[in-house]
N, CA, C and O atoms as CSV, one atom per row, in Angstrom:
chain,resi,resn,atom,element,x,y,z
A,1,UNK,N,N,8.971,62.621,122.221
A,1,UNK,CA,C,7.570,62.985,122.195
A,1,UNK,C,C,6.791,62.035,123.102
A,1,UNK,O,O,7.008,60.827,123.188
A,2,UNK,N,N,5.834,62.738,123.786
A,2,UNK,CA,C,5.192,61.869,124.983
A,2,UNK,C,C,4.162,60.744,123.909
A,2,UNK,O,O,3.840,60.953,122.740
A,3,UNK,N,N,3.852,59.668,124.683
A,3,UNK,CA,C,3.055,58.857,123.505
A,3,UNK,C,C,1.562,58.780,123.982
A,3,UNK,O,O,1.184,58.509,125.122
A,4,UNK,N,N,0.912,59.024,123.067
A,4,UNK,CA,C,-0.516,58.988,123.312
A,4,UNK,C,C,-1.198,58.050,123.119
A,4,UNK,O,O,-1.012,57.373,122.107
A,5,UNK,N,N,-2.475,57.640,124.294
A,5,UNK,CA,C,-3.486,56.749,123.648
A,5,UNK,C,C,-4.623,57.499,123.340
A,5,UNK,O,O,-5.055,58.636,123.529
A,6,UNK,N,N,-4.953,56.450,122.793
A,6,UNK,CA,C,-6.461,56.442,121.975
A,6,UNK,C,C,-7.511,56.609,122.485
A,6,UNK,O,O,-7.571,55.712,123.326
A,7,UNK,N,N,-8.962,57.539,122.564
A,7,UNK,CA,C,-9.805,57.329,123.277
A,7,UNK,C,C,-11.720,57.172,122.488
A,7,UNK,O,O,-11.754,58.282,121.957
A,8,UNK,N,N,-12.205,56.950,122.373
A,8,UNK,CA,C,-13.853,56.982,122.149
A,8,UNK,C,C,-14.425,57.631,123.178
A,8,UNK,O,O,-14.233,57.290,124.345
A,9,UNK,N,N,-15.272,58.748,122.784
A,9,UNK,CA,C,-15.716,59.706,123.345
A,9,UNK,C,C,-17.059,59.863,122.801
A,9,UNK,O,O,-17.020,60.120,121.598
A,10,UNK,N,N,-18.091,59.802,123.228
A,10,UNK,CA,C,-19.284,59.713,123.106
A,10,UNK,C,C,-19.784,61.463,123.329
A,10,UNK,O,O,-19.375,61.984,124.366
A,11,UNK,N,N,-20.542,62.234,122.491
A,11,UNK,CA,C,-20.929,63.126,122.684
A,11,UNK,C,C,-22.547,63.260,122.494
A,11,UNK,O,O,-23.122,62.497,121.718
A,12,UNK,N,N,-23.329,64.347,123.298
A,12,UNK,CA,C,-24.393,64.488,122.640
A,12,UNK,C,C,-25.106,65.418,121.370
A,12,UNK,O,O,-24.739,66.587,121.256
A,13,UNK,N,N,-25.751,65.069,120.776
A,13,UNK,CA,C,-25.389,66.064,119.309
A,13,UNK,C,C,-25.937,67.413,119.585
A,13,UNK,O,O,-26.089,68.119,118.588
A,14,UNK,N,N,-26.292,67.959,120.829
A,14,UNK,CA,C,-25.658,69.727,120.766
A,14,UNK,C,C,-24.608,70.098,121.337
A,14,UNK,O,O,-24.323,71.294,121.385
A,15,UNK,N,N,-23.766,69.075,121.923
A,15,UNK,CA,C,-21.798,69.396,122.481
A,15,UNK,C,C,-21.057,68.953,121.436
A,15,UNK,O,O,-19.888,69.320,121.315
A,16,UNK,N,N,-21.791,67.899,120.335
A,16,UNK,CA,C,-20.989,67.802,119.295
A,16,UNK,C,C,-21.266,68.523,118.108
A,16,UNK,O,O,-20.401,68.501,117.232
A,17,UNK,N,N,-22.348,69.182,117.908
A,17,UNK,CA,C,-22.737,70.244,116.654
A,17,UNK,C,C,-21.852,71.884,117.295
A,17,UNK,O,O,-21.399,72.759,116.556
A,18,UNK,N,N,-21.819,71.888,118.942
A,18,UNK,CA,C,-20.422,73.090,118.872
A,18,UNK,C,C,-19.345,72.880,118.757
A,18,UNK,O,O,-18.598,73.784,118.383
A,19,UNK,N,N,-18.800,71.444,119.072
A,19,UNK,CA,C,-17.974,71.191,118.752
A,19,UNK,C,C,-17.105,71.081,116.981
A,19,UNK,O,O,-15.998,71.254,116.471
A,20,UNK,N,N,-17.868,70.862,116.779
A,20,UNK,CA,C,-17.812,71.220,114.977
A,20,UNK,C,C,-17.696,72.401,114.400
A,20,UNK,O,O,-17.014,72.599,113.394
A,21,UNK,N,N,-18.406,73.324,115.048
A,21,UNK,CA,C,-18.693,74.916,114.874
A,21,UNK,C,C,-17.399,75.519,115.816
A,21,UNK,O,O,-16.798,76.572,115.606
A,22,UNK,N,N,-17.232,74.864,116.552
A,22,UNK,CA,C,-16.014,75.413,117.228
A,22,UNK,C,C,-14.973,75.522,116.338
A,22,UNK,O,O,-14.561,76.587,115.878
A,23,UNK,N,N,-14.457,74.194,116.040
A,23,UNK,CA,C,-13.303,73.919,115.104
A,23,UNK,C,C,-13.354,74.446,114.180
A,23,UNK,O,O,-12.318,75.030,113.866
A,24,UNK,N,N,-14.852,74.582,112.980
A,24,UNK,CA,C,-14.488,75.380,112.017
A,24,UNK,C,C,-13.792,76.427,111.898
A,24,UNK,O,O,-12.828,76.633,111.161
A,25,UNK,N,N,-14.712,77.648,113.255
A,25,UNK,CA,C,-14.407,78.765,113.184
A,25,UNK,C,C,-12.816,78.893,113.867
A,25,UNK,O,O,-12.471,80.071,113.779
A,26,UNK,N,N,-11.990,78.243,114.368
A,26,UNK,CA,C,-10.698,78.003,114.876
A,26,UNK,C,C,-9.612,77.659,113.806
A,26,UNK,O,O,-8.522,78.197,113.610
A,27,UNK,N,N,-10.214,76.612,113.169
A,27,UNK,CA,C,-9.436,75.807,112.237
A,27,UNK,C,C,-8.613,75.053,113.014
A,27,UNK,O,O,-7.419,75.162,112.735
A,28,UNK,N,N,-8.953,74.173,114.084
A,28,UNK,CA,C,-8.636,73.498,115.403
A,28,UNK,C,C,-9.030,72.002,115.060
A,28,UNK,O,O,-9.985,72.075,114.287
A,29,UNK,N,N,-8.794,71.031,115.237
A,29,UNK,CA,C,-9.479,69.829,115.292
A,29,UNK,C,C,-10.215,69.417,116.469
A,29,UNK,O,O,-9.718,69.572,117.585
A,30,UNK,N,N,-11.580,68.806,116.278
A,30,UNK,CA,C,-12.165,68.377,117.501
A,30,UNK,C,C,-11.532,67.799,118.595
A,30,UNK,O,O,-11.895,68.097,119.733
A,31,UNK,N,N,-10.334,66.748,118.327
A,31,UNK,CA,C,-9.352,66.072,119.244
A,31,UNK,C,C,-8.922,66.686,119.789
A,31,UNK,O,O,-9.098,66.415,120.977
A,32,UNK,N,N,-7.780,68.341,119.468
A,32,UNK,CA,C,-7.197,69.170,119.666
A,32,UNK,C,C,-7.919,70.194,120.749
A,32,UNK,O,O,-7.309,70.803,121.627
A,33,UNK,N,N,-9.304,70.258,120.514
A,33,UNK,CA,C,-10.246,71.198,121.472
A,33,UNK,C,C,-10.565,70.701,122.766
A,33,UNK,O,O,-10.559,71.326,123.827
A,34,UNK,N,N,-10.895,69.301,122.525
A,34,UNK,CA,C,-11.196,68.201,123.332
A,34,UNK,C,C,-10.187,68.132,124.763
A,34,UNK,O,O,-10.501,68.126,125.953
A,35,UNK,N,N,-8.783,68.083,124.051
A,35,UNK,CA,C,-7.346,68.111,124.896
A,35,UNK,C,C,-7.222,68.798,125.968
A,35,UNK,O,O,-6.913,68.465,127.112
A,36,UNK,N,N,-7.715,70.621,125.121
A,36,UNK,CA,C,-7.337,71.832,125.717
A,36,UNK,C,C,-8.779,72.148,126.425
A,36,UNK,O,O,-8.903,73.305,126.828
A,37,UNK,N,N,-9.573,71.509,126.569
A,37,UNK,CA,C,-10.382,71.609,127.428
A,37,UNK,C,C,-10.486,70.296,128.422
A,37,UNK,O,O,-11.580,69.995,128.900
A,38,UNK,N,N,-9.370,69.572,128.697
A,38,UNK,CA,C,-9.206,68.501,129.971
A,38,UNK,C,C,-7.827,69.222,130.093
A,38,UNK,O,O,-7.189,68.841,131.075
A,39,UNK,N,N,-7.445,69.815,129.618
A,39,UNK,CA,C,-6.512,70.691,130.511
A,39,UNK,C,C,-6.605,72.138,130.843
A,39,UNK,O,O,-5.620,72.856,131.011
A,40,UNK,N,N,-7.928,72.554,130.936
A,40,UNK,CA,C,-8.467,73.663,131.532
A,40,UNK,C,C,-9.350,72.950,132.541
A,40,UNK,O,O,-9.526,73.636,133.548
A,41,UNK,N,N,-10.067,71.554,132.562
A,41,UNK,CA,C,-10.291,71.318,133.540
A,41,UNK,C,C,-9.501,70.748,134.845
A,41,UNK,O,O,-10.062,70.762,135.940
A,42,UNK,N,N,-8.009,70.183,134.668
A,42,UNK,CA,C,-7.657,69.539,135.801
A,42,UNK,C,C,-6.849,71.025,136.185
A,42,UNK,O,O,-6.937,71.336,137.373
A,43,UNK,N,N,-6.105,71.932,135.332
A,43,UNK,CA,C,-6.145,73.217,136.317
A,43,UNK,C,C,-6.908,73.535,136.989
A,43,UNK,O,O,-6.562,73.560,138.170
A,44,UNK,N,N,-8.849,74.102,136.562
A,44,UNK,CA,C,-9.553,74.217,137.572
A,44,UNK,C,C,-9.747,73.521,138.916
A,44,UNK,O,O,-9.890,74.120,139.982
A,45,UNK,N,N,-9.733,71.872,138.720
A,45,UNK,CA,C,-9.679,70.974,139.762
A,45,UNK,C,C,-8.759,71.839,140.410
A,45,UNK,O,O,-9.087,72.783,141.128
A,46,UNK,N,N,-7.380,71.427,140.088
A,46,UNK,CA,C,-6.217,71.676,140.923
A,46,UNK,C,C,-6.325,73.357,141.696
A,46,UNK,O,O,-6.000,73.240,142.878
A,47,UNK,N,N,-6.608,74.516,141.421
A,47,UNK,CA,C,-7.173,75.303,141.398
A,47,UNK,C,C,-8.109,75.180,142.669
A,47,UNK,O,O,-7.816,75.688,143.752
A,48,UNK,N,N,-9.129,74.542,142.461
A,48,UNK,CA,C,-10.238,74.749,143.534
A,48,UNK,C,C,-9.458,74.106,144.570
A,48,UNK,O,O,-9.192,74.916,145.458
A,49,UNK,N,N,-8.886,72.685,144.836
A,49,UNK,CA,C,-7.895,72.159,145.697
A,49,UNK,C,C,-7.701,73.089,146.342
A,49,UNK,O,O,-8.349,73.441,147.328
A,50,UNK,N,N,-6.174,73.950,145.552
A,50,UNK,CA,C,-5.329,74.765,146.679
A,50,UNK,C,C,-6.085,75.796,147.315
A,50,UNK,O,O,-5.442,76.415,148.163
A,51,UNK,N,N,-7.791,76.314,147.073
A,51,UNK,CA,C,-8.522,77.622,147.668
A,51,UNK,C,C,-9.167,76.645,148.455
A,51,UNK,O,O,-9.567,77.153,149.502
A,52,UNK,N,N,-9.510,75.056,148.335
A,52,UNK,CA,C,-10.017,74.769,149.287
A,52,UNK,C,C,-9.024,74.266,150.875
A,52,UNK,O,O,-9.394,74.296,152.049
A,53,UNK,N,N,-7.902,73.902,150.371
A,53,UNK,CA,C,-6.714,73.830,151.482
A,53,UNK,C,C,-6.630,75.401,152.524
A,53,UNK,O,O,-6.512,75.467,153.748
A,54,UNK,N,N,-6.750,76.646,151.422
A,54,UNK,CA,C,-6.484,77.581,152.227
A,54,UNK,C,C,-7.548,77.808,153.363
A,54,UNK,O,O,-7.431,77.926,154.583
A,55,UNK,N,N,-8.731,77.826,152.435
A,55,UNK,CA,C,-9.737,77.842,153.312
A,55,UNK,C,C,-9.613,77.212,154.867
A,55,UNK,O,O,-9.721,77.848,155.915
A,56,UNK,N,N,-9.406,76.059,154.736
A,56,UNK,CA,C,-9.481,74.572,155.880
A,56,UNK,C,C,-8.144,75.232,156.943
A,56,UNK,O,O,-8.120,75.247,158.174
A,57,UNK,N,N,-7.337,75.627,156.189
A,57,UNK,CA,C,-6.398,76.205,156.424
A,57,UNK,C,C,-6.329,76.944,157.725
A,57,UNK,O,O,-5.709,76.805,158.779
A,58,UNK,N,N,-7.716,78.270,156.959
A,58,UNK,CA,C,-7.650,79.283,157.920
A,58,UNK,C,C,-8.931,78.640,159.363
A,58,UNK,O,O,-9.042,79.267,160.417
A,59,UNK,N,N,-9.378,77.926,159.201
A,59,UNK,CA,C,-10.086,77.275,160.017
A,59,UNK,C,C,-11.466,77.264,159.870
A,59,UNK,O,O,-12.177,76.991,160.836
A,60,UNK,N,N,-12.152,77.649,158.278
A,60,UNK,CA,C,-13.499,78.036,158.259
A,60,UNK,C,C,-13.906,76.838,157.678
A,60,UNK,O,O,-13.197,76.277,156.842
A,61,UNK,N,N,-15.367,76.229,158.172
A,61,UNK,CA,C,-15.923,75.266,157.442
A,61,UNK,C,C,-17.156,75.795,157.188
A,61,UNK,O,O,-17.735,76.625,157.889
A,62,UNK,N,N,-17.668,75.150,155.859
A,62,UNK,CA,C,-18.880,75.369,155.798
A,62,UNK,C,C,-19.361,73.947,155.638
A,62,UNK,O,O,-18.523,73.079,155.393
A,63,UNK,N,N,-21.133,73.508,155.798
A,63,UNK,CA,C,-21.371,72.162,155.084
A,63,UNK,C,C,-21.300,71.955,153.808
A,63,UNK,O,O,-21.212,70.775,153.467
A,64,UNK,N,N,-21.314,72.988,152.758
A,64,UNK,CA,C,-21.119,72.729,150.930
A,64,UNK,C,C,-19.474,72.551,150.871
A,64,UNK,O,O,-19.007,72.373,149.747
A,65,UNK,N,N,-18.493,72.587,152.071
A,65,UNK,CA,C,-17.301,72.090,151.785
A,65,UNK,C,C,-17.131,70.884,151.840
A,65,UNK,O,O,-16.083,70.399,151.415
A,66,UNK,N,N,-18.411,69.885,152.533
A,66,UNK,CA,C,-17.667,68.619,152.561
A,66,UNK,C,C,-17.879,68.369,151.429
A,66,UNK,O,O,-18.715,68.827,150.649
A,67,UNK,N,N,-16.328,66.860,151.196
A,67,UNK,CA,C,-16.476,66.491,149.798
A,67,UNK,C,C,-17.688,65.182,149.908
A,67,UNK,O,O,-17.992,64.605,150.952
A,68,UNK,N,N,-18.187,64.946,148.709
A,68,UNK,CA,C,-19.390,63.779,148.584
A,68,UNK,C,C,-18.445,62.237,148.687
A,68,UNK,O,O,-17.387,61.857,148.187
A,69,UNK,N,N,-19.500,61.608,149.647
A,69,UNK,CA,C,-18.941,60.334,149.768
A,69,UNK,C,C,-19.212,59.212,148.522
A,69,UNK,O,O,-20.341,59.226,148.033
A,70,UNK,N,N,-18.310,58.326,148.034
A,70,UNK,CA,C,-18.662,57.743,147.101
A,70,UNK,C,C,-19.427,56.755,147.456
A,70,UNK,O,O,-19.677,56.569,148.647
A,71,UNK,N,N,-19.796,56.165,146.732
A,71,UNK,CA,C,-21.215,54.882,147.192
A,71,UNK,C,C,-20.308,54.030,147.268
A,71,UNK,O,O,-19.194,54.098,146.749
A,72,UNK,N,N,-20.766,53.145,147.953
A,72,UNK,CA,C,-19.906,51.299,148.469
A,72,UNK,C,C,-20.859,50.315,148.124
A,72,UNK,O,O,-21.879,50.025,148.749
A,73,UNK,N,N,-20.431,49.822,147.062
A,73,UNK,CA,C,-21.206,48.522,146.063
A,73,UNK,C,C,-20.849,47.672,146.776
A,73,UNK,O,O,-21.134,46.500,146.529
């Protein structure tokens, strides 16, 4: 079994009052929802990636393709 850490997750109380309402109506645990929604997001990431490779690919740019530069502290 893969081993897990631990995390603290700070919510605000209307992502955490659906989050509650979520689980009820699931019978899911908040942790458990939490999971399966960071792994619906790094598919999407990964996802937008490979449509943005094709894109670049086929030779089209637009300016909303560049990616944002990070700041330098």
């Amino acid at each position: 079994m893969a081993k897990l850490k631990q995390a603290s997750i700070r919510f605000d109380l209307q992502t955490y009052k659906w989050l509650e309402s979520e689980a009820e109506k699931t019978s899911t645990p908040i942790s458990a929802l939490v999971r399966e929604g960071v792994v619906l997001l790094r598919a999407e990431k990964a996802l937008m990636a490979q449509m943005r490779s094709q894109i670049e690919a086929q030779g089209v740019t637009y300016p909303s393709m560049k990616r944002p530069k990070l700041s330098e502290k």
